[in-house]
C-alpha positions in Angstrom: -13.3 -29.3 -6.9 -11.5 -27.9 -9.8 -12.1 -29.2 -13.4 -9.5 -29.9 -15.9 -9.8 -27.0 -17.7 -9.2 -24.9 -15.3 -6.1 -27.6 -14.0 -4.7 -26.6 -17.5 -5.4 -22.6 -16.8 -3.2 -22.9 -13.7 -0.1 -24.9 -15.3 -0.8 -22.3 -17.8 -0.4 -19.1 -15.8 2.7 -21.0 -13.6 0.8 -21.6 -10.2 1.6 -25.4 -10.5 3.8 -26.7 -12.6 3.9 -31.3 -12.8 5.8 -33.3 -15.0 5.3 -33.9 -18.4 5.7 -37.3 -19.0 7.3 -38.8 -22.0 3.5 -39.6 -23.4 2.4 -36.2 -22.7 0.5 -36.7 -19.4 0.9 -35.1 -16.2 1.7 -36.4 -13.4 0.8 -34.5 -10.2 3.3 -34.8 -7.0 1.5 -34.6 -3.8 2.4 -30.9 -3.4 1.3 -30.6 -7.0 -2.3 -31.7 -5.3 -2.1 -30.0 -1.9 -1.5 -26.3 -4.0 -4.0 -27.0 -6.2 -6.3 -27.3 -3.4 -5.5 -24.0 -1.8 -5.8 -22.5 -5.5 -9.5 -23.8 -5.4 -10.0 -22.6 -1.7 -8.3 -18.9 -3.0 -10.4 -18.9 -6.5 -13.7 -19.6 -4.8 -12.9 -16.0 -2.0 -12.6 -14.7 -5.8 -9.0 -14.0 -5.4 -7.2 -13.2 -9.1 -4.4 -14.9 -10.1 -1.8 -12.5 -9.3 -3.1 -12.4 -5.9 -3.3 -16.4 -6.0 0.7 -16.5 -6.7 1.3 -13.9 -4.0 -0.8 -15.7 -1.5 1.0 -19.0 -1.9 5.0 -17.3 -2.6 4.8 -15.5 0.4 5.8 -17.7 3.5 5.0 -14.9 5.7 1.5 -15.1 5.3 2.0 -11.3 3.7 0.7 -12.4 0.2 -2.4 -13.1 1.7 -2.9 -10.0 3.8 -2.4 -7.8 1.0 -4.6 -9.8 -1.2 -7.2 -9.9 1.5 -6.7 -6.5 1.5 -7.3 -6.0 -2.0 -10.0 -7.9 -1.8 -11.2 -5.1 0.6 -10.3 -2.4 -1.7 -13.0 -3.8 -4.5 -15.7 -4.7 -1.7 -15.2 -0.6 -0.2 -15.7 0.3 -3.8 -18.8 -1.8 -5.0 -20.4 -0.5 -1.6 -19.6 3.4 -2.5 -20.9 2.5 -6.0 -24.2 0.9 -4.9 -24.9 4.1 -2.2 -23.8 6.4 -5.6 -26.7 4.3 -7.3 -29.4 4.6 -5.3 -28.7 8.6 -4.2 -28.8 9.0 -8.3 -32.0 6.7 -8.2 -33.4 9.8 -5.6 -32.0 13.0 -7.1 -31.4 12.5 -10.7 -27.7 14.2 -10.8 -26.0 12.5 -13.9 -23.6 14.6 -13.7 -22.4 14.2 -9.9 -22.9 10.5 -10.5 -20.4 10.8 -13.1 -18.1 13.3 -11.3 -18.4 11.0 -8.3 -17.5 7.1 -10.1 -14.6 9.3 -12.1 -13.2 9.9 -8.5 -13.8 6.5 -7.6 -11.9 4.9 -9.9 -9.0 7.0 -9.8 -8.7 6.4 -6.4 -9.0 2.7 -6.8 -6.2 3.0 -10.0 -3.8 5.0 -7.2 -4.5 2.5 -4.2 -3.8 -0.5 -6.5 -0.4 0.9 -7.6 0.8 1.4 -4.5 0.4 -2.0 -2.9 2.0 -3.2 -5.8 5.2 -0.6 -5.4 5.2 -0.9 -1.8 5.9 -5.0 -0.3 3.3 -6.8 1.6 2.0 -5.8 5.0 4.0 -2.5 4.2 2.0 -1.8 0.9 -1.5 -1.5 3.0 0.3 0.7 5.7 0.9 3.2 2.4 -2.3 2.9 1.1 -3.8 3.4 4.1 -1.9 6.6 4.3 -2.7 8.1 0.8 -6.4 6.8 0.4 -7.8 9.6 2.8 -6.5 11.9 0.4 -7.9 10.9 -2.7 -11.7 11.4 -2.1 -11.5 14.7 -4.1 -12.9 15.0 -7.7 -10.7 15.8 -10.2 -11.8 19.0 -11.7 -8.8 20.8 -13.2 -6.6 20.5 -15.9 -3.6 21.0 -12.9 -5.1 18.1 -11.2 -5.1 16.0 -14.0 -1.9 15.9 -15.0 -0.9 15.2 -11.5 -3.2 12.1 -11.7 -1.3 11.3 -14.7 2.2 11.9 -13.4 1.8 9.5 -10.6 -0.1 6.7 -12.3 3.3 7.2 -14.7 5.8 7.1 -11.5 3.9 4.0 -10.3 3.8 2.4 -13.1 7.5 3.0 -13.6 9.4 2.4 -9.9 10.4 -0.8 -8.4 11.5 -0.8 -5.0 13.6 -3.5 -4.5 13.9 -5.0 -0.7 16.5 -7.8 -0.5 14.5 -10.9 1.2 15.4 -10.9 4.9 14.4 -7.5 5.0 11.5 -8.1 3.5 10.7 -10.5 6.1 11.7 -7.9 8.9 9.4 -5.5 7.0 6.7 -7.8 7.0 7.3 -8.7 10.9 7.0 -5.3 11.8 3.7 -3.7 9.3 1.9 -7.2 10.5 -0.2 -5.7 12.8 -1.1 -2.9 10.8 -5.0 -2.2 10.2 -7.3 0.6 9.9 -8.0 1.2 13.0 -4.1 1.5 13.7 -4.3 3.5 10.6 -6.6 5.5 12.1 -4.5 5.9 15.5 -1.6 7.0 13.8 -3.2 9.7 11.8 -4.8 11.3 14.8 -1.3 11.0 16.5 0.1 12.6 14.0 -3.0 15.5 13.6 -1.8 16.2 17.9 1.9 16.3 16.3 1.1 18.8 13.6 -1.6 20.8 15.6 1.0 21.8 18.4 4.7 20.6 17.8 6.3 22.0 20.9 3.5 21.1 23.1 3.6 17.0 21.6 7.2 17.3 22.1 7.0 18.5 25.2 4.4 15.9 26.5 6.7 13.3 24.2 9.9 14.1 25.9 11.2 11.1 27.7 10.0 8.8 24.7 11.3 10.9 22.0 14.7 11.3 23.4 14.9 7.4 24.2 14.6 7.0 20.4 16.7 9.5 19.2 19.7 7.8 21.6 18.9 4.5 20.2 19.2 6.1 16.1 22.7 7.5 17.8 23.7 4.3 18.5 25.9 1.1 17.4 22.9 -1.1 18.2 21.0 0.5 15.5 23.6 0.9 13.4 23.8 -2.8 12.9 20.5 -3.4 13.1 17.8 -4.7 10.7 15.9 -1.4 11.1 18.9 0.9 10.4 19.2 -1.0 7.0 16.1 -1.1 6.1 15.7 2.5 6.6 18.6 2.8 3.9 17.0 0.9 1.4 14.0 3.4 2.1 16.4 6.5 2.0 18.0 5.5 -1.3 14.8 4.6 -3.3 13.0 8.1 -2.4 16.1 9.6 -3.3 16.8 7.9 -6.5 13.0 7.0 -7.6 11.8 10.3 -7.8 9.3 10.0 -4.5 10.1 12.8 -3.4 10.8 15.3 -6.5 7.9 13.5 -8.4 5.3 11.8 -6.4 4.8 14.1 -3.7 4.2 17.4 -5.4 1.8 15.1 -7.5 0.1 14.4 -4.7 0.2 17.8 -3.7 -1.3 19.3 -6.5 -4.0 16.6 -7.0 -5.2 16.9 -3.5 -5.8 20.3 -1.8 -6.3 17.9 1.9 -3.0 16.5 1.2 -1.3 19.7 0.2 -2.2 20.9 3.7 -1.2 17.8 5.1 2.7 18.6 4.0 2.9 21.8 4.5 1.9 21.3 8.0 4.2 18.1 8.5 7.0 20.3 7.2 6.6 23.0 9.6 6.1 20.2 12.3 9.4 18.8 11.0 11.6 22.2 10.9 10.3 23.3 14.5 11.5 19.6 15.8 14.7 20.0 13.9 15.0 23.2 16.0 14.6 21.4 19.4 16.5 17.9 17.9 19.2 19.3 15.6 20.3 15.6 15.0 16.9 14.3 14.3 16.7 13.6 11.1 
């Protein structure tokens, strides 16, 4: 049950919007009534408002996910916060309790930037990626201003996906959890570890796919255009000349990360000169 105050704090911040009538009161369509209910079901999961208008814009059902998500994100952190507590409770270390919450919540600043960059289903698939990463303390003055210069780039990019796209985006990252996060990073870890030898074992599957990229079919596909939206904005955003050497420099595991995926990548390009 929601009171009128906080009625008035919704209209406010745009999540329902009734008629004014000529002598000032509101009148409240049935859909007026029906969102304010899920607004009350959302507030009391302890969604925020932002994630309340992305929950109930998104027809997809991605709004939710990624505020679910979220939602995640904060619970992860309270939990790494309470074990910091009590280890500090047992060993006294102020200063690795400090060390450790700066960590935390630079982590949590980077993870929240990207799923607002990066759409929907697609923005946890990136997070996902990078949060493995960003467990290292920040302790030098390099590191720091890498911090700074990607909390800058992802405060400053917008990707912009036109809307069917987005919904073939969101069709395709659905699925997409930490455990299949998890999948694809130890597929990739096989990848890196011994190129030829995946490749080898990959054959059959990777020369079905690189026919189909060779192909009209994909060429006039959702994928293929999607894939240029994705080309152009690393291209033109910085991603690539910004972001990731950011990254790099901020996290020694992720610096090793690359350079191994780009030695991966050059001895593929030697067996698949077309492949990229």
């Amino acid at each position: 049950m929601l009171t009128r105050k906080a009625v008035e704090y919704y209209e406010e911040q745009g999540l329902v919007c009734p008629v004014v009538l000529e002598n000032g009161y509101r009148d409240f369509s049935r859909a007026d009534v029906e969102r304010l209910k899920k607004i009350a079901v959302l507030r009391r999961l302890g969604l925020s408002v932002r994630d309340i208008r992305e929950a109930l814009d998104e027809r997809s059902g991605a709004g939710l996910h990624g505020a679910a998500y979220r939602k995640q994100l904060e619970i992860d952190d309270l939990k790494s916060r309470q074990e910091l507590a009590q280890k500090l409770a047992r060993d006294y270390d102020w200063e690795y309790a400090r060390q450790q919450l700066d960590t935390l919540e630079k982590k949590q600043s980077v993870l929240e930037r990207l799923m607002s960059v990066f759409p929907g289903y697609y923005g946890k698939f990136v997070s996902l990626h990078f949060a493995q990463y960003l467990g290292e303390p920040i302790t030098t003055n390099e590191q720091q201003e890498a911090f700074n210069t990607l909390m800058a780039f992802l405060d400053s990019v917008d990707l912009a996906i036109p809307d069917d796209l987005r919904e073939y985006l969101d069709e395709i990252t659905r699925g997409f959890d930490t455990d299949m996060a998890a999948s694809i990073s130890d597929n990739l870890n096989k990848a890196i570890q011994n190129t030829e030898q995946y490749i080898e074992d990959n054959k059959e599957t990777l020369e079905q796919y690189m026919a189909f990229k060779d192909s009209d079919a994909y060429r006039q596909s959702s994928a293929y255009r999607l894939n240029e939206v994705f080309t152009r904005f690393h291209s033109e955003s910085g991603y690539y000349d910004i972001f990731i050497p950011a990254m790099q420099r901020l996290s020694r595991s992720y610096r090793t990360y690359y350079e191994a995926m780009q030695e991966a990548n050059r001895v593929f390009l030697h067996l698949y000169p077309g492949g990229q």
